[in-house]
Backbone atoms as SQL, in Angstrom:
CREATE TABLE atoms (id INTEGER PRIMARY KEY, chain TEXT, resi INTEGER, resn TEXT, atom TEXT, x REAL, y REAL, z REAL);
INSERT INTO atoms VALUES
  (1, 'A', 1, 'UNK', 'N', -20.583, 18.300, 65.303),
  (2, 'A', 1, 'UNK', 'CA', -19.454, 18.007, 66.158),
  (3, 'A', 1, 'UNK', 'C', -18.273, 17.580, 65.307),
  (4, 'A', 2, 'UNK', 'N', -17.115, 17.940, 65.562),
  (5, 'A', 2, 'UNK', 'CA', -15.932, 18.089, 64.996),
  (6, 'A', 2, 'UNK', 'C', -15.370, 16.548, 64.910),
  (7, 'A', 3, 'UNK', 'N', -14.317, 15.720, 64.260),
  (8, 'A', 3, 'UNK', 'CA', -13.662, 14.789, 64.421),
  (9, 'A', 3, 'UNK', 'C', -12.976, 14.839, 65.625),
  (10, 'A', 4, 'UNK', 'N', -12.598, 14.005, 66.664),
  (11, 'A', 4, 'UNK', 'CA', -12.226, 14.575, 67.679),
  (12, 'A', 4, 'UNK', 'C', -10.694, 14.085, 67.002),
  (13, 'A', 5, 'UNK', 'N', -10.223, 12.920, 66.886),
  (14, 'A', 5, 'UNK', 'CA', -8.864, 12.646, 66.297),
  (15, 'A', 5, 'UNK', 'C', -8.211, 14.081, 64.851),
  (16, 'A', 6, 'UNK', 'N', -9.281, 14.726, 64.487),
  (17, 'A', 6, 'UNK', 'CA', -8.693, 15.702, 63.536),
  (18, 'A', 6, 'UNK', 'C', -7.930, 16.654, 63.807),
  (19, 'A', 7, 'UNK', 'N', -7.083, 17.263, 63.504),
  (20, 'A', 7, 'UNK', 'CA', -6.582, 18.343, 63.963),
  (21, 'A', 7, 'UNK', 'C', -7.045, 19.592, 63.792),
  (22, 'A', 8, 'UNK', 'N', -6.912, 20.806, 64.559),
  (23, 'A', 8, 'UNK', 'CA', -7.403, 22.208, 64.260),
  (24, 'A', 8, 'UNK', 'C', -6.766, 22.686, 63.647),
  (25, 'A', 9, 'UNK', 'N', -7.330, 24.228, 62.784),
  (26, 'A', 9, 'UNK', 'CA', -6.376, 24.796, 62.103),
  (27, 'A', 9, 'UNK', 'C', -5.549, 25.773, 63.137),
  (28, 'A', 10, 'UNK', 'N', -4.591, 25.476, 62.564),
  (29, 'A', 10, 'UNK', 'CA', -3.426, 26.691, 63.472),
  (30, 'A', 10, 'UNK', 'C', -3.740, 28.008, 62.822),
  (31, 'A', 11, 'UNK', 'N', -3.415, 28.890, 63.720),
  (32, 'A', 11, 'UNK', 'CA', -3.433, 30.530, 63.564),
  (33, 'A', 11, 'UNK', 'C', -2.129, 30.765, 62.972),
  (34, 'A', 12, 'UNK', 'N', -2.287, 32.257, 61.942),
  (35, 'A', 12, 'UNK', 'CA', -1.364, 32.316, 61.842),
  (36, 'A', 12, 'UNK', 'C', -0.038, 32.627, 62.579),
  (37, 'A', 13, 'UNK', 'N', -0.126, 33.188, 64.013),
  (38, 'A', 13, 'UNK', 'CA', 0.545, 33.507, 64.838),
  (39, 'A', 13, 'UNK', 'C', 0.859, 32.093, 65.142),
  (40, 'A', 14, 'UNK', 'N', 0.613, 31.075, 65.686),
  (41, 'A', 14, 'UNK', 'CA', 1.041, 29.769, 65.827),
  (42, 'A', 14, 'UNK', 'C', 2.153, 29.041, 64.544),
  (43, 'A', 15, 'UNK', 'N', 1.961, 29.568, 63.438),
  (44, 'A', 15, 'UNK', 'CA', 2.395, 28.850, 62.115),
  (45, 'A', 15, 'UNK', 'C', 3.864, 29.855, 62.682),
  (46, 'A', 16, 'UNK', 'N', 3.325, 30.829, 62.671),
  (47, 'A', 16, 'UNK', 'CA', 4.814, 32.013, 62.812),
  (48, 'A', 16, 'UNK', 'C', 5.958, 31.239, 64.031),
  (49, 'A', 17, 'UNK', 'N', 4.862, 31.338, 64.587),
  (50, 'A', 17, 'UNK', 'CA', 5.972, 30.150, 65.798),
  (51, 'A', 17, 'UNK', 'C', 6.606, 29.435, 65.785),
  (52, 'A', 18, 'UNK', 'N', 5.944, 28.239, 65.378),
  (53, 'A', 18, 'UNK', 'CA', 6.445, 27.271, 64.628),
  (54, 'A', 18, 'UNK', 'C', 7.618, 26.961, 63.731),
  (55, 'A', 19, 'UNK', 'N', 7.485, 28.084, 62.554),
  (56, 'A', 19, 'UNK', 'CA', 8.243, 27.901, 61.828),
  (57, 'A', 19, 'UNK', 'C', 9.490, 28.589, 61.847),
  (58, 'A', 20, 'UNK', 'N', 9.270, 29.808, 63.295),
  (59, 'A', 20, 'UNK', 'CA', 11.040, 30.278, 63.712),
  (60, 'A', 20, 'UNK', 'C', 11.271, 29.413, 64.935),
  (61, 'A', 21, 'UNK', 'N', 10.779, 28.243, 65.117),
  (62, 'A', 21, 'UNK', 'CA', 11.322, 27.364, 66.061),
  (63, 'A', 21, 'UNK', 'C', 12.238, 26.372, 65.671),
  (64, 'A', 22, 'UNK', 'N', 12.028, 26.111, 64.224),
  (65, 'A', 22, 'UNK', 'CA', 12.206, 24.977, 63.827),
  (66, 'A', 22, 'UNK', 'C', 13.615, 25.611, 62.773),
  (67, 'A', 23, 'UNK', 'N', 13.696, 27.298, 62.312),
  (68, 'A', 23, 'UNK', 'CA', 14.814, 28.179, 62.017),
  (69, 'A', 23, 'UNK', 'C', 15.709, 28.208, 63.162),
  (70, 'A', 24, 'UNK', 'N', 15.400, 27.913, 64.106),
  (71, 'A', 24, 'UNK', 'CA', 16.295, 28.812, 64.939),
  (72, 'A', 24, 'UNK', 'C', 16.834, 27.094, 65.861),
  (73, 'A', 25, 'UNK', 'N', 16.475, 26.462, 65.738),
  (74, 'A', 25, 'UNK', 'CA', 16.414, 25.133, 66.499),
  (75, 'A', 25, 'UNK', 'C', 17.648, 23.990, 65.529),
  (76, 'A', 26, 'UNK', 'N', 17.732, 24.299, 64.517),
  (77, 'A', 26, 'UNK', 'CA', 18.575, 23.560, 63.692),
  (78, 'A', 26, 'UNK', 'C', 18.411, 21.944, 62.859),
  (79, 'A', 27, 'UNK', 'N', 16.904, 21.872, 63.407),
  (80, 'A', 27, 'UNK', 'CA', 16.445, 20.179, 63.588),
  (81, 'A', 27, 'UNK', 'C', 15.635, 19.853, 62.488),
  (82, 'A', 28, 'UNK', 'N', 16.261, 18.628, 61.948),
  (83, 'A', 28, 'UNK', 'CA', 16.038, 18.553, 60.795),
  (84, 'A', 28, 'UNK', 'C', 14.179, 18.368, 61.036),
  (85, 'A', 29, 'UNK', 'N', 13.957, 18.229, 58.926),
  (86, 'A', 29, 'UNK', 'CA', 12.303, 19.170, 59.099),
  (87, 'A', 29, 'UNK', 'C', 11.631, 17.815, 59.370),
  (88, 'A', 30, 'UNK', 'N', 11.596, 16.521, 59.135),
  (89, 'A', 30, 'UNK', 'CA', 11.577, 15.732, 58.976),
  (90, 'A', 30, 'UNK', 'C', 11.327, 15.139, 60.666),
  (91, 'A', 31, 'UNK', 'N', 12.208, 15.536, 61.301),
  (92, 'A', 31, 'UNK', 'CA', 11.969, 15.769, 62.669),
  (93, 'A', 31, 'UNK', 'C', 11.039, 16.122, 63.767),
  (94, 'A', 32, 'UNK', 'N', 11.035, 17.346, 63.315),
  (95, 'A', 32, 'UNK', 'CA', 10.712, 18.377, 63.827),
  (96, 'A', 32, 'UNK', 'C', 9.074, 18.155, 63.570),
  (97, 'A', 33, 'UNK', 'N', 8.569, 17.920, 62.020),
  (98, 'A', 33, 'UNK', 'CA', 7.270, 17.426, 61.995),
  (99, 'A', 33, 'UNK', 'C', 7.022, 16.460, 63.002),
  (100, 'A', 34, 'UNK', 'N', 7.452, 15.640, 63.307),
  (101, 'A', 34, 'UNK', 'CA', 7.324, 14.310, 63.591),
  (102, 'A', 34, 'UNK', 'C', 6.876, 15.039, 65.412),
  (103, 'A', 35, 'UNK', 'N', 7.855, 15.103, 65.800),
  (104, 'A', 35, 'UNK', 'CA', 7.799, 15.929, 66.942),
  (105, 'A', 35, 'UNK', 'C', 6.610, 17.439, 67.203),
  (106, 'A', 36, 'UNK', 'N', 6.106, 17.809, 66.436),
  (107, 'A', 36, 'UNK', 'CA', 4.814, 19.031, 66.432),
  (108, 'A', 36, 'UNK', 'C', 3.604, 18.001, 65.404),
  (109, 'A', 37, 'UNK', 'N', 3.648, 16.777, 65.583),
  (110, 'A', 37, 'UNK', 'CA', 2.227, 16.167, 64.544),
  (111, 'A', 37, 'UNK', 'C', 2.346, 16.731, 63.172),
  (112, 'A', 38, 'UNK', 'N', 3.264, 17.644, 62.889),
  (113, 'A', 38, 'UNK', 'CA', 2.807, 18.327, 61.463),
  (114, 'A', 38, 'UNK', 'C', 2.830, 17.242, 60.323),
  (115, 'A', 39, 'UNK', 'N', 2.272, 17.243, 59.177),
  (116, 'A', 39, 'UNK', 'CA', 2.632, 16.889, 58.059),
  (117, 'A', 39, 'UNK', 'C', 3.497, 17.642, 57.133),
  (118, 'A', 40, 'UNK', 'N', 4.774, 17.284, 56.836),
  (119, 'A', 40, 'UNK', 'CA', 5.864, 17.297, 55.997),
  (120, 'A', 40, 'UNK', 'C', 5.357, 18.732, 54.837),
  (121, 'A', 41, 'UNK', 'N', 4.775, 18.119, 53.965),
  (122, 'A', 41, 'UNK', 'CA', 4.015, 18.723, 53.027),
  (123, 'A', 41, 'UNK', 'C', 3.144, 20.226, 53.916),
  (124, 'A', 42, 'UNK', 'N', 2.348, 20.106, 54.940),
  (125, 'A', 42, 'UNK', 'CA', 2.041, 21.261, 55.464),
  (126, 'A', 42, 'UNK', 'C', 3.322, 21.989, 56.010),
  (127, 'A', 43, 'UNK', 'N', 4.343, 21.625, 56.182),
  (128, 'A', 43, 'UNK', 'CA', 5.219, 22.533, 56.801),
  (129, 'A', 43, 'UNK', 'C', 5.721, 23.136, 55.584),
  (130, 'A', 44, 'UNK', 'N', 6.082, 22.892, 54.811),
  (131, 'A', 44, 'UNK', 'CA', 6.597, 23.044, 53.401),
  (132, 'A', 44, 'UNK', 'C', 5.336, 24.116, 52.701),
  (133, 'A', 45, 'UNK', 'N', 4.199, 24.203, 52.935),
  (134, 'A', 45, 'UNK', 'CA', 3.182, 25.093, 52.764),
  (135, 'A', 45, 'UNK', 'C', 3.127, 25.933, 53.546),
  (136, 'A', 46, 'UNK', 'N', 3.324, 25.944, 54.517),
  (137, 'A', 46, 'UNK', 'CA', 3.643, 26.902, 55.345),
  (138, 'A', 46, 'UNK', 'C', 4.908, 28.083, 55.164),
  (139, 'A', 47, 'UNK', 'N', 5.673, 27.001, 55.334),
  (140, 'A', 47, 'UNK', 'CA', 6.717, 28.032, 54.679),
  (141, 'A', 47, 'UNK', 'C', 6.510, 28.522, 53.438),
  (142, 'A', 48, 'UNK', 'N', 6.497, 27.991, 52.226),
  (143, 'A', 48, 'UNK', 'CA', 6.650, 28.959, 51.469),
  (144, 'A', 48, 'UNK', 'C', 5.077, 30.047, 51.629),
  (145, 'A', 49, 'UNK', 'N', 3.938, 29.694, 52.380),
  (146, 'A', 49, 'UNK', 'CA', 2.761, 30.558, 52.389),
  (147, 'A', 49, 'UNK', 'C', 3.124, 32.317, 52.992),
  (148, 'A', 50, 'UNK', 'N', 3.845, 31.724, 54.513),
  (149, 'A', 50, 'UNK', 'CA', 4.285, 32.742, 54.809),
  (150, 'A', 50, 'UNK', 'C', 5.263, 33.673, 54.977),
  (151, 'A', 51, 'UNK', 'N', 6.487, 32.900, 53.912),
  (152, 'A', 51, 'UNK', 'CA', 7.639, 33.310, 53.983),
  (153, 'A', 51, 'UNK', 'C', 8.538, 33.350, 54.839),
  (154, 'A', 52, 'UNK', 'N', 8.836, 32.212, 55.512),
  (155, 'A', 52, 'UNK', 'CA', 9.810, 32.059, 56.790),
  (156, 'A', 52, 'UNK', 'C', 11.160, 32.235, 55.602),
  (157, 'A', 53, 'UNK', 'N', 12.020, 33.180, 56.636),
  (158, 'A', 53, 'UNK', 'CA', 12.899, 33.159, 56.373),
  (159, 'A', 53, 'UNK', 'C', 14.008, 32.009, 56.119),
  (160, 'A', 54, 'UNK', 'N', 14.268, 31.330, 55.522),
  (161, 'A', 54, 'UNK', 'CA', 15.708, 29.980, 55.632),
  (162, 'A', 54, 'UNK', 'C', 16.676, 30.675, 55.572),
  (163, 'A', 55, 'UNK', 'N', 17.626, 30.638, 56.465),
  (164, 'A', 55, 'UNK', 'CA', 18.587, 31.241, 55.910),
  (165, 'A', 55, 'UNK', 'C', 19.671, 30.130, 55.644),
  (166, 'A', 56, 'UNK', 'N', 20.445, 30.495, 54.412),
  (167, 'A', 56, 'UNK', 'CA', 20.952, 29.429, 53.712),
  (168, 'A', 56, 'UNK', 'C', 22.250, 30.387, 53.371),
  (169, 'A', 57, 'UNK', 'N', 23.180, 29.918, 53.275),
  (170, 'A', 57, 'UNK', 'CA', 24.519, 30.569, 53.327),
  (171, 'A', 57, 'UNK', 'C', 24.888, 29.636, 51.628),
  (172, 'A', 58, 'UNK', 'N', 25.249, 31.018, 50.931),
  (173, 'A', 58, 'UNK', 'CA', 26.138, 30.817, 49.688),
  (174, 'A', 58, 'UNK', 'C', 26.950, 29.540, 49.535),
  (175, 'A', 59, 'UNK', 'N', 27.238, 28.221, 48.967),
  (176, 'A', 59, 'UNK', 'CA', 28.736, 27.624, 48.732),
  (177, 'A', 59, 'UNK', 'C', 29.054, 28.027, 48.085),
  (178, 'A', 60, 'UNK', 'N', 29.420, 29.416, 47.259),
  (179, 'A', 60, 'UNK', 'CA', 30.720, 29.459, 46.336),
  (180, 'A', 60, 'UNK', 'C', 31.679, 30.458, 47.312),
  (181, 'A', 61, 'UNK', 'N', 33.033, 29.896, 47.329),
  (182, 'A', 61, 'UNK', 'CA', 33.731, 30.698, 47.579),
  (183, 'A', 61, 'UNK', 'C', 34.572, 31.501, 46.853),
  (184, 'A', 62, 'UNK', 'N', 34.963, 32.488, 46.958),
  (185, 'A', 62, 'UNK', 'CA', 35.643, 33.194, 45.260),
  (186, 'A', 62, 'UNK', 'C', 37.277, 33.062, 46.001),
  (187, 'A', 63, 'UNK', 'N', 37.967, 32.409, 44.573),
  (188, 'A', 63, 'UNK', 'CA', 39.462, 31.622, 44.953),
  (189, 'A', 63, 'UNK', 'C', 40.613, 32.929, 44.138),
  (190, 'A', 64, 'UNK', 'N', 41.208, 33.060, 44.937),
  (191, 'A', 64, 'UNK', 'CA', 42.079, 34.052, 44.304),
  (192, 'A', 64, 'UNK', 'C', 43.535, 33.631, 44.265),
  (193, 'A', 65, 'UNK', 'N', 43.759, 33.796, 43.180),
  (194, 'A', 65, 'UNK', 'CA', 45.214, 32.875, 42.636),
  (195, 'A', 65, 'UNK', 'C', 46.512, 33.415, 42.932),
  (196, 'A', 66, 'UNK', 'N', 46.360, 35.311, 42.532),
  (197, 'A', 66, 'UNK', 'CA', 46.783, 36.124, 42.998),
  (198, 'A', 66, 'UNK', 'C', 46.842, 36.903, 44.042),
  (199, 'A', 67, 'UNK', 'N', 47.763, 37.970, 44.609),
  (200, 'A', 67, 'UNK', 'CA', 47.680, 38.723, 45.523),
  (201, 'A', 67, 'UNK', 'C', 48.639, 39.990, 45.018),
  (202, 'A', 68, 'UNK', 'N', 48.177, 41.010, 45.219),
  (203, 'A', 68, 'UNK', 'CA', 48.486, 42.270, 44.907),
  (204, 'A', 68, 'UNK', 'C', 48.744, 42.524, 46.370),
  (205, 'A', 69, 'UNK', 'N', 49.056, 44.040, 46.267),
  (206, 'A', 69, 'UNK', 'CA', 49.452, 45.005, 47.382),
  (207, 'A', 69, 'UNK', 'C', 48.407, 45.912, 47.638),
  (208, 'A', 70, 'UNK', 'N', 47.347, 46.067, 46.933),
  (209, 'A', 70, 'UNK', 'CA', 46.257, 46.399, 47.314),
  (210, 'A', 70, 'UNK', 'C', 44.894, 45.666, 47.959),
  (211, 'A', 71, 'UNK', 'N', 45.173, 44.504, 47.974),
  (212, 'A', 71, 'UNK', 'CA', 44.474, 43.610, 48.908),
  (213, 'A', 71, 'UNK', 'C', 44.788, 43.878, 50.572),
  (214, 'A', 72, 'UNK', 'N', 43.512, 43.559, 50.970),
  (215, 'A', 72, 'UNK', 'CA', 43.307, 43.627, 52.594),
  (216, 'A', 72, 'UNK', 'C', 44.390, 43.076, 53.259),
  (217, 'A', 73, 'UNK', 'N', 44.379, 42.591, 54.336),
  (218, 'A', 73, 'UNK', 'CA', 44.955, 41.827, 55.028),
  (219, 'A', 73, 'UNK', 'C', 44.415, 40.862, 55.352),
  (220, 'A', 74, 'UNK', 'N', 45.398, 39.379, 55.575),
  (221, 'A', 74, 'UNK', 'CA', 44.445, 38.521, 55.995),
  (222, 'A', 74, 'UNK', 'C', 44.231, 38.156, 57.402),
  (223, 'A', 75, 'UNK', 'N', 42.744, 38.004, 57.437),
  (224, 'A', 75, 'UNK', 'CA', 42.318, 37.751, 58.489),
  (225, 'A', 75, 'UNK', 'C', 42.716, 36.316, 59.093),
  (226, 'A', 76, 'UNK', 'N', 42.695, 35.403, 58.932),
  (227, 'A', 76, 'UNK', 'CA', 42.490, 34.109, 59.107),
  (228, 'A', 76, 'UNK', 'C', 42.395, 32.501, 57.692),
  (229, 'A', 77, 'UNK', 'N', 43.150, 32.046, 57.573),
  (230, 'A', 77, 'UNK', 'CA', 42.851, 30.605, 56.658),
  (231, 'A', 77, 'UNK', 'C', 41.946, 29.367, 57.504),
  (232, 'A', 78, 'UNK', 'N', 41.660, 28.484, 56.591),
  (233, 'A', 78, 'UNK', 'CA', 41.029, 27.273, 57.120),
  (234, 'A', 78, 'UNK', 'C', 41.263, 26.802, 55.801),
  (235, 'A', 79, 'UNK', 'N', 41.637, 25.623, 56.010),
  (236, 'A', 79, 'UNK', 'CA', 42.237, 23.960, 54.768),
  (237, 'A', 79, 'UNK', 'C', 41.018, 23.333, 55.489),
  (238, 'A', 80, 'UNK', 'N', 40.053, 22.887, 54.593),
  (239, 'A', 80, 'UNK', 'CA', 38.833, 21.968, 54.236),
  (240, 'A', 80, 'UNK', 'C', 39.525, 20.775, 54.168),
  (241, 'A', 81, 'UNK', 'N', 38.439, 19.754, 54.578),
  (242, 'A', 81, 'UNK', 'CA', 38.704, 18.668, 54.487),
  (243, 'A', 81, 'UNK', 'C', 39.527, 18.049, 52.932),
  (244, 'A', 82, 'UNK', 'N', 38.784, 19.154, 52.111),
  (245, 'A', 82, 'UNK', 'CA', 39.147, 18.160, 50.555),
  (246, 'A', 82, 'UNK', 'C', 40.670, 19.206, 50.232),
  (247, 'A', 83, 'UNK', 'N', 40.884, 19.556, 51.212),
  (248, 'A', 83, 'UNK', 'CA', 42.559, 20.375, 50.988),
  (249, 'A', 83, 'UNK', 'C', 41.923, 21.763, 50.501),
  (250, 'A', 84, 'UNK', 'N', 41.053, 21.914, 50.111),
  (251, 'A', 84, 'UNK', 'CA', 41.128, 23.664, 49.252),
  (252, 'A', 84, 'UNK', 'C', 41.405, 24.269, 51.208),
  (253, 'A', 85, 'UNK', 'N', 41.834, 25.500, 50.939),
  (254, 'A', 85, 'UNK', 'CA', 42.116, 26.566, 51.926),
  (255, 'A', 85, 'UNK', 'C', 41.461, 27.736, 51.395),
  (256, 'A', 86, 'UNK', 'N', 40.568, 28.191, 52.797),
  (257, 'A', 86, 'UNK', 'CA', 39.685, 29.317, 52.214),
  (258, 'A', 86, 'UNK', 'C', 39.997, 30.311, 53.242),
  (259, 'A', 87, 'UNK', 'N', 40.565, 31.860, 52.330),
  (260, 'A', 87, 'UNK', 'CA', 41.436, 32.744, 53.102),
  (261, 'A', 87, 'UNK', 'C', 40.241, 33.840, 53.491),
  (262, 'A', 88, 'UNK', 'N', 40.480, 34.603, 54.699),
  (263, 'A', 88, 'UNK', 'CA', 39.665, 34.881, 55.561),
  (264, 'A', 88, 'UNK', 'C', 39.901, 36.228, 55.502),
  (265, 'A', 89, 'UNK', 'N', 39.338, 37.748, 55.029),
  (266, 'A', 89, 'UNK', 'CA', 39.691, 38.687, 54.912),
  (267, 'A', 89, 'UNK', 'C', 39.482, 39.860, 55.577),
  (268, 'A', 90, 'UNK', 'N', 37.745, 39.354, 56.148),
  (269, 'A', 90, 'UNK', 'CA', 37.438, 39.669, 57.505),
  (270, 'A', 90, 'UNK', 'C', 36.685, 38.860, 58.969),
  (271, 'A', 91, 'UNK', 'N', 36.335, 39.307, 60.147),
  (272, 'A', 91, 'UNK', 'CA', 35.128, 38.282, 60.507),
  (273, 'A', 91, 'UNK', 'C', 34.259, 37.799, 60.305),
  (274, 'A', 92, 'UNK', 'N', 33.830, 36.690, 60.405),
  (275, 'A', 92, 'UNK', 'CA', 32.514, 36.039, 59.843),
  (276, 'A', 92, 'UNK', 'C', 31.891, 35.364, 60.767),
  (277, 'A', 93, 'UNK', 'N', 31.003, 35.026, 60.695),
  (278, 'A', 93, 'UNK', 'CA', 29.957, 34.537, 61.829),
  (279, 'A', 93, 'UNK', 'C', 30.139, 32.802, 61.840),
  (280, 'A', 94, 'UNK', 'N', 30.026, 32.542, 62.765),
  (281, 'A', 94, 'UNK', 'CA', 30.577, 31.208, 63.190),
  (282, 'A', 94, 'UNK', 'C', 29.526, 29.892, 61.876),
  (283, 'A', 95, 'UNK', 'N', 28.398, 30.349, 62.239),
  (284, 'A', 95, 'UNK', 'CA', 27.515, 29.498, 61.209),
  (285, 'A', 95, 'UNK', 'C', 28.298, 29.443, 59.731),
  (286, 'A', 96, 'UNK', 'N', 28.517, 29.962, 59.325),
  (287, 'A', 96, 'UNK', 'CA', 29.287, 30.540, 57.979),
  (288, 'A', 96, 'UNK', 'C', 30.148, 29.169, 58.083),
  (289, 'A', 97, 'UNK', 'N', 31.434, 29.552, 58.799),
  (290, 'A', 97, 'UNK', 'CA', 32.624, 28.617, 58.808),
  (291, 'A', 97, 'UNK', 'C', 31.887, 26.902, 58.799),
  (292, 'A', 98, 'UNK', 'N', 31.209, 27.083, 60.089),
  (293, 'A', 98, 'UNK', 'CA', 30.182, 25.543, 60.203),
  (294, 'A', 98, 'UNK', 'C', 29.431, 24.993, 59.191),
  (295, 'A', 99, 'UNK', 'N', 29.603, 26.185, 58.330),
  (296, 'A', 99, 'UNK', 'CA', 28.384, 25.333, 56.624),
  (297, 'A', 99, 'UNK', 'C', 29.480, 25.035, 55.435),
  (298, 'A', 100, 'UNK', 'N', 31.241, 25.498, 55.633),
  (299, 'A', 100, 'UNK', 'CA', 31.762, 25.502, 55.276),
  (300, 'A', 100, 'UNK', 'C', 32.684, 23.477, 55.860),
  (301, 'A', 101, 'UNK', 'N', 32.133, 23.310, 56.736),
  (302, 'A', 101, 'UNK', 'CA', 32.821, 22.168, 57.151),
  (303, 'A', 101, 'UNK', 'C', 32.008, 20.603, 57.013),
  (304, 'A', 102, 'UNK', 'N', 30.827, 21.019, 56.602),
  (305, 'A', 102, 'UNK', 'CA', 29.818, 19.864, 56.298),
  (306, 'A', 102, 'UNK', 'C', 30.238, 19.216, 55.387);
């Protein structure tokens, strides 16, 4: 007979779950364990076991000093809190700008 306080192993279809809930949910991991019983360290095995996607957006922005006549048009600016202004050349997806304002 099993520990009854132990936990079972999750399937991998359950882990899959899990871990685009917690992608797609925004909540920190720390959280989110806390809230699904997980242990920290198993989520962190998890992910990297099965390769959940993170998606993590670049910080470098490339700063251009110049402007030619063969450049695009601009789309849109935004001035950051720390004053840099980052020029906008086409659309971008809202998350983008939002990882840009943290």
């Amino acid at each position: 007979m099993k520990h009854p306080s132990k936990n079972q192993r999750r399937s991998e279809k359950e882990i899959w779950a899990l871990l685009s809930i917690q992608e797609k949910s925004g909540v920190r991991v720390i959280a989110f364990c806390k809230t699904y019983k997980i242990h920290k360290a198993t989520y962190y095995n998890w992910r990297n076991k099965y390769g959940a996607q993170i998606k993590t957006i670049d910080k470098f922005v490339p700063v251009h000093f110049g402007r030619s006549e063969s450049e695009p048009t601009l789309f849109g600016e935004i001035e950051l809190a720390s004053k840099a202004i980052v020029c906008l050349y086409q659309q971008v997806d809202a998350t983008w700008i939002k990882s840009l304002l943290q």
